[in-house]
N, C-alpha and C positions, 0 to 999 in steps of 0.2 A: 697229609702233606708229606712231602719228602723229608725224611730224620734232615740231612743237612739244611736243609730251610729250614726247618725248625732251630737248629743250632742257629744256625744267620739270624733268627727274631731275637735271642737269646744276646748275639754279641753287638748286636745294633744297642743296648744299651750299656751292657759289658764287653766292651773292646777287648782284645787278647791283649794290642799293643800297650793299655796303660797297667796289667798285670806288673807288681813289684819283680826283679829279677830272682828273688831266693823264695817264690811264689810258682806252683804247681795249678794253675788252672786251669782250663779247657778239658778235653774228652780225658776221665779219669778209667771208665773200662769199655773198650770198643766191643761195641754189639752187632750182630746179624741182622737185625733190622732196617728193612729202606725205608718202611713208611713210619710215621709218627702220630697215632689216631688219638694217646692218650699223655700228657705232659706231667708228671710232679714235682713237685715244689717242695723243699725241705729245706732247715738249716743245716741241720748235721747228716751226713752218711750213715746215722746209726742203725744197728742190725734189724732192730723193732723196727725201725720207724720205715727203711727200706723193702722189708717183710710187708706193710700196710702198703704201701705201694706198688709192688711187685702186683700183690693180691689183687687190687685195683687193676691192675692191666696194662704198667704204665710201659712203655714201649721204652720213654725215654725221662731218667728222673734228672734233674736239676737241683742239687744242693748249692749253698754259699762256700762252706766250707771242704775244701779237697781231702778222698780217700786218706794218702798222707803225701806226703812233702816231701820222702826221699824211697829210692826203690829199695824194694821189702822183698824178701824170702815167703814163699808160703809154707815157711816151715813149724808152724806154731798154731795153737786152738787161740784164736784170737778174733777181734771185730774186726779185722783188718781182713783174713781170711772167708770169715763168718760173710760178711758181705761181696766178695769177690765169686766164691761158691752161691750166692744167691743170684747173681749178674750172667755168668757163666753158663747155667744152667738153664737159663728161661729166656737168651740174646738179648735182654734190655741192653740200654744205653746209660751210661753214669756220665756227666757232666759236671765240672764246678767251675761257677763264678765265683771266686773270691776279692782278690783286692783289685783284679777287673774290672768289680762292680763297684766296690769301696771307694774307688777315685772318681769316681761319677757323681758327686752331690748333686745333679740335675734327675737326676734316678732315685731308685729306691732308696737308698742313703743317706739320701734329705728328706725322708720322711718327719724327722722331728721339727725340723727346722719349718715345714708345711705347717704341722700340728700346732705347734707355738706361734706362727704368724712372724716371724724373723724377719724383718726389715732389710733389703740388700744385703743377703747374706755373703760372707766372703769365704775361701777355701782357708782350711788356718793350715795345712800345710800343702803346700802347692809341690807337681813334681813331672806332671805331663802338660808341656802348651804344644796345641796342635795348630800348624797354619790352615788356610782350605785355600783350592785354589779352583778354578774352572776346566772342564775338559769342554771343548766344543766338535763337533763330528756331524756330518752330513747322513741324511735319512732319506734315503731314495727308494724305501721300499715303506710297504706299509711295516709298523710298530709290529713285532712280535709278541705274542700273549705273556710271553714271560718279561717283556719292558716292565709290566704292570708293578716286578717283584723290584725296580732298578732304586724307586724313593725307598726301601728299605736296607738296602744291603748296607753292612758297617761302615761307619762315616763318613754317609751321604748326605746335606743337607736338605737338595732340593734339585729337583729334576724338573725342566721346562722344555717345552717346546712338541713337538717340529714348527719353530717359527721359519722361514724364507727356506725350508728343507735343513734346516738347523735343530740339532739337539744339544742340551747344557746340560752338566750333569756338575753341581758344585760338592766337592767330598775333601776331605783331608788330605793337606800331600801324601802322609804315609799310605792312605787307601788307593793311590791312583794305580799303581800298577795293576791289582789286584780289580779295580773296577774297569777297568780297558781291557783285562782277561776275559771279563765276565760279560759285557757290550758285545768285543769279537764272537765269544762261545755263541751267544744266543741272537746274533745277525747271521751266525753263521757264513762270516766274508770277514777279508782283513779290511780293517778300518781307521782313517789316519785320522790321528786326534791333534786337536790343536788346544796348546794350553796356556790359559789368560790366567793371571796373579786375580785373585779378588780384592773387593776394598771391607773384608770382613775383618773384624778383631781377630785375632787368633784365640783360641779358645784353649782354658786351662783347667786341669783336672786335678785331683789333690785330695787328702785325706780330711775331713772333718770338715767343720762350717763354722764362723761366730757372726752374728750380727746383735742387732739389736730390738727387744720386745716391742712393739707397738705404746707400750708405755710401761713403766715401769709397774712389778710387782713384787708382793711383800713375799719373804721366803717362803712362808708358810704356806702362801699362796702357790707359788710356785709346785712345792711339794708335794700339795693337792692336786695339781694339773698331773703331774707326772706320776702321782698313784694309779691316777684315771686312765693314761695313757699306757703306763706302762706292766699295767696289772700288779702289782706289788707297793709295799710300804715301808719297806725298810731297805736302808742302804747305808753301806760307807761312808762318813764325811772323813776330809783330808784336809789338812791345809789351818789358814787363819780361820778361827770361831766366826760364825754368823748367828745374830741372834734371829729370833721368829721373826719380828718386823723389821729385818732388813732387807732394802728394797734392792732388786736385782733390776738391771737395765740392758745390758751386755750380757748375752751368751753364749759361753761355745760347746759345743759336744761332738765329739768320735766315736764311732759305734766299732764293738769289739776291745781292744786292746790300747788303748791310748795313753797310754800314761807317759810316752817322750815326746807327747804335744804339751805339754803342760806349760810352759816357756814360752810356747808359742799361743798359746789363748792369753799367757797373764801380759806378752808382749802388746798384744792387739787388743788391750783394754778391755778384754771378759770380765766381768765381775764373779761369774762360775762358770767350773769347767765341768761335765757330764761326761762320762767314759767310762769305762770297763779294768777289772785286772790290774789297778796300778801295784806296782812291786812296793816292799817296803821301803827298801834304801830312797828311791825314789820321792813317798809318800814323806819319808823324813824332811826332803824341804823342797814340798809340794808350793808354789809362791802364791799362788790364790787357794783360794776354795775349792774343792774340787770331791763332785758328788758322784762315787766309785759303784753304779748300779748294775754292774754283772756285767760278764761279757755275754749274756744269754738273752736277754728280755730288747736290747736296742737292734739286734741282730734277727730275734724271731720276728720280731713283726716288719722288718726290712723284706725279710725272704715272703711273708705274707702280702707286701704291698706289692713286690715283682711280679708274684702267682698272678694277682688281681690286675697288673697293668699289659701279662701277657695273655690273658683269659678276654680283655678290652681290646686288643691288638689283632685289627683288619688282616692283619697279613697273616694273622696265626691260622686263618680259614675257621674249620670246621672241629679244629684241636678240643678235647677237651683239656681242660685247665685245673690242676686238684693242689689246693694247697696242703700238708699234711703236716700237724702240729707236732712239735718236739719235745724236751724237756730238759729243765736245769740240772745238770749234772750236780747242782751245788745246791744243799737243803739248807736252810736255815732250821734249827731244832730248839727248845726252849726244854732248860732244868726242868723239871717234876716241881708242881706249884706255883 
């Protein structure tokens, strides 16, 4: 398929628009590449891990995490370099979803919240609400092959018609321009759109989720579930002591770096908070519980469920789809004995 429809599958779940502003995400190194035959999936940009995918074929890789965050010299033997000279050399495509994808709990993001069975879960910190509204435009010709691509592009809800020589197209206000570009391009005629308010909620995006377990479980229990899930058994506790049989009801968790939600899960009656990286001044008076399990293991298996949801994804064609695993930068090591 064509690399930018591939990027278009990519932002239909990670919008550019709800990226944090001090956030680098979208195309991190432009490649020579039109087509798109082979997709990977990563957390990190790492040299190894870029190196297995390169090697694979990928045309175009997909990490979570951006090359970096502020522009760089390539004047140094560094990973920064190391994988720039890897990109460079062979026209792949680098891409990152970061908090793009992060403010999406209806996405890969809310994977834990799936896994646990969370009860109406809510954003615990909210920061993009989008309106939608309707475009309506007349179709006097037959559908173009490429209309097929229109229920995909970034947020579009829902495309109906040619009812009475009518077509609707319900998308985000911030998407309209951008999809009235993209109708004209592929009608190939100027096309006057008429545009209806909908009676839809407005939709909001935000960092983390808390709701509530289908019924209450004992910590220990808990702790269990999330060795299962999270492939590991040891982690951080912060905060007020829990004993084994204290029963948790209320959960919230952020994946990556969360540790200035903290306020905001103990606000919104979390009983634990699950999250990555809390600093220590912070952790000083952490106001619930709060269980600190890497910023590595909530995030690898996030970029693992994307892999899998864009490998299931009709519009991805005939792409293949390679998830490609990473590693904790952060050992745990035990004294001798």
């Amino acid at each position: 398929m064509n690399l930018s429809d591939a990027i278009q599958c990519i932002e239909r779940t990670a919008p550019l628009s709800g990226a944090a502003s001090w956030d680098k995400c979208g195309v991190q190194i432009l490649g020579t590449r039109d087509t798109c035959a082979k997709l990977a999936v990563a957390l990190d940009p790492a040299p190894l891990v870029m190196e297995s995918a390169l090697s694979w074929g990928a045309d175009l890789v997909l990490t979570h995490h951006p090359l970096s965050l502020e522009p760089r010299f390539l004047d140094a033997d560094t990973d920064f370099l190391r994988v720039a000279r890897q990109f460079l050399t062979q026209g792949a495509w680098l891409y990152a979803a970061h908090t793009s994808l992060d403010v999406n709990p209806q996405g890969p993001a809310g994977w834990l919240a799936r896994e646990l069975d969370l009860k109406d879960p809510a954003i615990l910190d909210p920061t993009v609400t989008t309106a939608y509204v309707v475009l309506r435009f007349d179709m006097d010709e037959p559908a173009p092959a490429k209309a097929g691509d229109w229920p995909h592009l970034a947020s579009v809800l829902d495309v109906s018609g040619p009812s009475n020589g009518q077509m609707r197209i319900t998308c985000g206000n911030d998407a309209v321009e951008a999809v009235k570009a993209r109708i004209s391009r592929d009608l190939s005629r100027v096309v006057h759109f008429e545009l209806l308010q909908t009676t839809l909620d407005p939709m909001t995006q935000g960092f983390g989720l808390v709701g509530d377990l289908n019924e209450p479980l004992a910590f220990q229990a808990l702790l269990a579930k999330l060795e299962n899930l999270l492939g590991q058994g040891a982690w951080a506790m912060i905060g007020p002591e829990l004993g084994k049989d204290a029963l948790i009801s209320r959960l919230a968790y952020c994946p990556g770096s969360g540790g200035s939600a903290m306020a905001r899960a103990a606000a919104k009656g979390a009983d634990i908070y699950i999250t990555g990286d809390v600093r220590y001044h912070a952790a000083l008076e952490a106001p619930l519980p709060v269980l600190d399990v890497g910023h590595f293991s909530l995030e690898e298996e996030m970029m693992r469920c994307f892999a899998r949801e864009l490998g299931d994804d009709p519009a991805m064609g005939s792409v293949e789809v390679r998830f490609f695993t990473g590693s904790d930068p952060r050992r745990v090591i035990h004294a001798a004995g």
